[in-house]
C-alpha positions, 0 to 999 in steps of 0.5 A: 126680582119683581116690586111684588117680591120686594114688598113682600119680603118687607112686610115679612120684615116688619113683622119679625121686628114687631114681634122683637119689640112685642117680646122685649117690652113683655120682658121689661114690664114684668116686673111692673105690670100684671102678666099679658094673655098668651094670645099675642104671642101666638099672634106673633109666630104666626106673623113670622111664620107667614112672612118666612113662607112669602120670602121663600115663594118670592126667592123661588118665584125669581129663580125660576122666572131666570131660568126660563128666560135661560132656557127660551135662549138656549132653545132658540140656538140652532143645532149644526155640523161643522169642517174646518177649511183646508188647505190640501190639493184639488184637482178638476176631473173628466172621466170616459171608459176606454180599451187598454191596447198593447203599444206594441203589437203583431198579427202573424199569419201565414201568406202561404197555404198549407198544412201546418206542420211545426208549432214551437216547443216550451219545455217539450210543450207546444206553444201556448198563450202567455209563453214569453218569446225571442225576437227571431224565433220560428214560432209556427210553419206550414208544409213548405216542400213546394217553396223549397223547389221553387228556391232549388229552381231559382238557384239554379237559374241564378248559377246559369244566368252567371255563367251565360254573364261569363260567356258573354264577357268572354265574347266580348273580351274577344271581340274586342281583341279583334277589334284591335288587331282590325285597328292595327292592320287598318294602320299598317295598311294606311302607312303602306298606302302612304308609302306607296304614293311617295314611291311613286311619284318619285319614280315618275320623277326620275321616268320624266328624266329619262334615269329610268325606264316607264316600267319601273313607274308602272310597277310602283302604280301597281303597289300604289293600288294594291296598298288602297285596297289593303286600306280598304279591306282593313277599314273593314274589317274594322267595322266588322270587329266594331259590330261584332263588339257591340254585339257582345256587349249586348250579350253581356247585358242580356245576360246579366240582366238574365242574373237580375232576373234570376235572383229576383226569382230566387228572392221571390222564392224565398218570400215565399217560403218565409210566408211559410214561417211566423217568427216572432218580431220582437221579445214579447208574450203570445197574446192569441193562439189560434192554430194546432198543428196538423190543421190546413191553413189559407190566407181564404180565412182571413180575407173572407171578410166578417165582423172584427170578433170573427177575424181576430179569432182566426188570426194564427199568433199575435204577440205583443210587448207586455211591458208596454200599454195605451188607453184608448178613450172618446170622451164628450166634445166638450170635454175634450177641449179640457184635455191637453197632452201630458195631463196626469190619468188615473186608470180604474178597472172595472172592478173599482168602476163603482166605487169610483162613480160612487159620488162621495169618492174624493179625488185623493181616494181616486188616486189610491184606487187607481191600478195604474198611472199614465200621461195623455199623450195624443189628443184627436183634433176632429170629432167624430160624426156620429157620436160627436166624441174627441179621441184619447189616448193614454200612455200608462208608465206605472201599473202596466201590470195590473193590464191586460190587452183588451180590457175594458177600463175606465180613464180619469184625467186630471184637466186641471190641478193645484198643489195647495188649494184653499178647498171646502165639501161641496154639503158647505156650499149654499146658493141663493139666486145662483151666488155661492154662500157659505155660513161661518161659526163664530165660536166666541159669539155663538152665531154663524156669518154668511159670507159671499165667496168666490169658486175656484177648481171643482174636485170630486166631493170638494171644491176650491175657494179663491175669495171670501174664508181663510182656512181653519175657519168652521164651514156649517154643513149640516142644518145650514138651510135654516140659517141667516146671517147672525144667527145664533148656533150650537155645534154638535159632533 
């Protein structure tokens, strides 16, 4: 209340007490006095009336005064949006859009030419693609007459190569009997020739005495050589059995050789009649189908050369393990210095790509998004010349049925992770002269306190901070360019 306030209420005061006065003393003076003129007692009502009307106006003037001192300090407070710090996982993200391949998987094509003659039946069908198939089921053949006759052939000379092998170690078997025999009589000869010269010169002896007469000697000098020369003829015909068992060998190694050769025909034909047939290498699903029977097929379709579009769609069958998929990714090289085998990825199909690269997805929502799971599990450690990209690849363990081999898709991984971060939007975040601030409400003042903060992991839409906020603590997000530390503010919903 100002002093012009207050003087006016005493004035107003001092006017009532006089005309209290006035009206006792009229009353006392009565009886003694002669009656007053009226005339003062309207000069009377109207002082009062007049003071009545100055305290009012003075009371109102101090009220309003009051409220508009209240109204200037609500106007100057600042009107923001505020979030409360979290305490939730974050991680750190790099992302590039890759091609699912099957791990597993098998171009069948014909080695032979010919005309195809069988395909597989499905429930009196012929095989198509999605058919599930057995590992060692004939899935397709060509016209495999001529390598049927070839097999016939081979066979046969198989079974004449073993028998000339049975002649051969006939001969041999003999020949070396021969030999044994040759040795034999090679020995009697020798112990004859021993004889002999023993017998002779004992009789040369008893002709020296004179106990017998010179013809006796001559008779047992004509043994005597008789006996070398059945040496000689038995060394001989050991020779002779000698060579005629090396020649036998020979023959048996030829002949067997002769079998070798013929199986590796026999073998050859049967290759080739297995060129003829495309079985199925494993239990999977045809993938491609790109042959009908009755259609003449030459290896000429696949080596003619084109582009990979081109080849692929000549290519017979190729069957592949459903059951088991891999993302293949080039990302940036700078990126994919981040990137370490064993880092969690998130697969995006293209259908979600957009929601994916919105810009206000979080890294939670990207998870619930993704139609499958996977780890990375090799990390080229070159770069690719001409686009200067680290290749990537990813094995999926969770939705490999949401999959199809060949299909475009994006990859997320997760280069760097934590459980409980202290996190924060990014719309919090202020930096002036590239030194990150915050603004922090101070509920029982009604200001805000900029605080200079340490950044940690950068999520999608949120981001670490290691120093400066505790959590619970309300982050201004909204009309936050406006404020400076202390400055006084009102949170709106």
């Amino acid at each position: 209340m100002t002093t012009e306030q207050q003087d006016s209420i005493k004035q107003s005061s001092e006017l009532i007490e006089d005309a209290k006065v006035s009206k006792t003393a009229k009353n006392t003076t009565t009886k003694t006095t002669t009656k007053q003129p009226k005339w003062l007692f309207v000069l009377g009502a109207i002082a009062l009336f007049v003071g009545v009307v100055t305290l009012w106006r003075s009371v109102s003037s101090s009220q309003q005064s009051s409220e508009e001192v209240t109204n200037n300090i609500e106007q100057a407070r600042l009107t923001v949006k505020t979030v409360p710090v979290n305490l939730e996982p974050i991680q750190a993200w790099v992302y590039g859009d890759g091609d699912v391949n099957a791990v597993t998987k098998k171009h069948l094509t014909f080695q032979a030419e010919g005309t195809i003659n069988y395909i597989k039946k499905v429930k009196g069908r012929d095989l198509r693609e999605g058919d599930l198939v057995n590992k060692g089921e004939l899935l397709a053949r060509v016209d495999r007459r001529k390598q049927d006759a070839d097999i016939t052939v081979a066979a046969a000379g198989q079974i004449e190569a073993k028998n000339q092998v049975v002649n051969a170690v006939a001969d041999l078997k003999q020949a070396e009997e021969s030999l044994s025999q040759a040795q034999a009589d090679l020995q009697k000869a020798k112990t004859d020739e021993a004889f002999s010269k023993t017998d002779l010169i004992r009789y040369q002896s008893l002709a020296e005495q004179g106990a017998i007469q010179r013809r006796e000697v001559d008779v047992r000098e004509t043994d005597y050589k008789n006996a070398q020369a059945a040496v000689s003829v038995a060394e001989a015909m050991v020779r002779s059995a000698q060579a005629q068992v090396a020649s036998a060998q020979t023959q048996v190694e030829t002949a067997e050789a002769g079998v070798q050769s013929a199986n590796a025909r026999l073998t050859q034909s049967n290759v080739d009649s297995e060129d003829t047939e495309l079985v199925a290498p494993f239990n999977g699903v045809i993938s491609r189908l790109n042959i009908r029977e009755g259609e003449y097929w030459t290896p000429q379709l696949i080596n003619a050369g084109g582009d990979f579009e081109e080849i692929f769609k000549r290519i017979p069958i190729i069957v592949i393990d459903p059951n088991r998929f891999e993302v293949n990714v080039e990302l940036p090289a700078f990126q994919g210095e981040e990137v370490k085998t064993g880092q969690r990825a998130f697969i995006i199909l293209d259908r979600d790509r957009s929601k994916a690269n919105s810009g206000s997805i979080t890294g939670e929502d990207l998870m619930k998004l993704a139609s499958a799971k996977g780890k990375v599990f090799s990390v080229s450690p070159s770069v690719s010349p001409g686009e200067r990209s680290i290749s990537v690849t990813i094995r999926v363990d969770e939705g490999f049925t949401n999959l199809q081999d060949g299909e475009q898709v994006s990859a997320w991984i997760a280069t760097e992770e934590k459980d409980n971060a202290t996190v924060a939007p990014f719309k919090a975040f202020v930096f002036r002269d590239r030194q990150p601030y915050i603004f922090v409400v101070n509920e029982e003042e009604g200001i805000v306190e900029q605080r200079a903060i340490k950044l940690g992991i950068e999520g999608l839409g949120k981001r670490e901070i290691i120093e400066g906020v505790q959590p619970k603590e309300k982050l201004v997000t909204d009309g936050k360019n406006r404020l400076v530390n202390g400055a006084p503010v009102e949170i709106i919903r």
